[in-house]
N, C-alpha and C positions, 0 to 999 in steps of 0.2 A: 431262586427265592420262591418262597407259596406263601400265600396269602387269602385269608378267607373273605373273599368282599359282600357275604351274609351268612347265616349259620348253614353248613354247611355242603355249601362250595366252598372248592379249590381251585385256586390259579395259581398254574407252575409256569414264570415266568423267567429265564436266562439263558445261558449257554455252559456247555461243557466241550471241550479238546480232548478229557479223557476215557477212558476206556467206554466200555457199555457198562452199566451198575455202578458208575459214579455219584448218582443221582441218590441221596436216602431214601427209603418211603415213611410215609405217616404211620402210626398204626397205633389203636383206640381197639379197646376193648366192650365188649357188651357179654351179660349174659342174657342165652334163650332157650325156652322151654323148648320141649319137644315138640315138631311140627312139620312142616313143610315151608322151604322159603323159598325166593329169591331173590337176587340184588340185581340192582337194573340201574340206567343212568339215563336219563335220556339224550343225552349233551358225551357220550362216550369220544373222549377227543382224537380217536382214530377209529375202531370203530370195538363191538365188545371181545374180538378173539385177540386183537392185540398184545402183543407182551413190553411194547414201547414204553403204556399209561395204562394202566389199571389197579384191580386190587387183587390179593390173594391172602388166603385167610384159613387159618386151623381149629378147630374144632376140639378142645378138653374136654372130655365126657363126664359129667356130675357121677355115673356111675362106677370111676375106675377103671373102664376099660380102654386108657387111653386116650392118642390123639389122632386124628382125621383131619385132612384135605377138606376145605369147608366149599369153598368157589375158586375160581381162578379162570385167568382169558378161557374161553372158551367150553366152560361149566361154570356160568350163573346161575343156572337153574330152571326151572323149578326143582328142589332136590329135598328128601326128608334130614332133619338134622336131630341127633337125641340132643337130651337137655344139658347145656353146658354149658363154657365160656368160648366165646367165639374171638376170635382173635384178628380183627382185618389192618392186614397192609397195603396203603394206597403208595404204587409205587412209581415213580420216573427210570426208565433204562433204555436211555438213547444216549446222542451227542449229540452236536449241533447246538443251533438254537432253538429254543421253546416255549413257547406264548400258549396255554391253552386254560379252556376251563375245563369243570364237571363237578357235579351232585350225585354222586352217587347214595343209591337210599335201598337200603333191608325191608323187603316184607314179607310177613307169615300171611300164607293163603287157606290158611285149613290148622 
C-alpha cells in the first residue's frame, strides 16, 4: 500500500512473496525547461544508488529529438536536461516486508 501522509511524501508500507518487480511504481509527469537539475531526497529509504526504492525517469525532448534516461539509482545529478516532458517513476522492487518513507524533490540549479 503507499500512501501520502503530506504532499508529497511517500509511504510504502506491506509485503510481497513475489518475484522482484512486483511492486508498481508511481509515476507523475512535469514539464522543464532547459537547465541543469537534480533530484535528491533527503530521507532515501536505503540509500540514493539503490535499485530496491527509488525513481527513474525519461526525458521527451520538446525538440523532436527524442527520448533520454533523465536520473535513476545512482545518476541523480547534477545533470543538464533539454526542455521537455520529464517523466518520473517512483518505484518498490524488493520482496519481503516494507515499511518506509521519502520526499523526493526536483531542482534546477542554473
Amino acid at each position: 500500500m503507499v500512501t501520502e501522509p503530506s504532499p508529497g511524501t511517500y509511504r510504502f508500507k506491506g509485503s510481497t512473496t513475489q518475484k522482484v518487480d512486483s511492486w508498481n511504481s508511481l509515476t507523475c509527469s512535469v514539464h522543464v525547461d532547459a537547465g541543469t537539475y537534480t533530484l535528491d531526497a533527503s530521507d532515501w529509504p536505503y540509500d540514493s544508488s539503490s535499485w530496491l526504492i527509488g525513481i527513474q525517469s525519461t526525458l521527451t525532448h520538446d525538440d523532436g529529438s527524442g527520448q533520454t534516461i533523465a536520473f535513476e539509482p545512482r545518476g541523480y545529478g547534477p545533470r543538464p536536461l533539454k526542455a521537455g516532458t520529464l517523466r518520473l517513476n517512483i518505484f518498490v522492487n524488493t520482496t519481503g516486508e516494507v515499511d518506509k518513507t521519502f520526499t523526493p524533490r526536483l531542482y534546477k540549479i542554473d
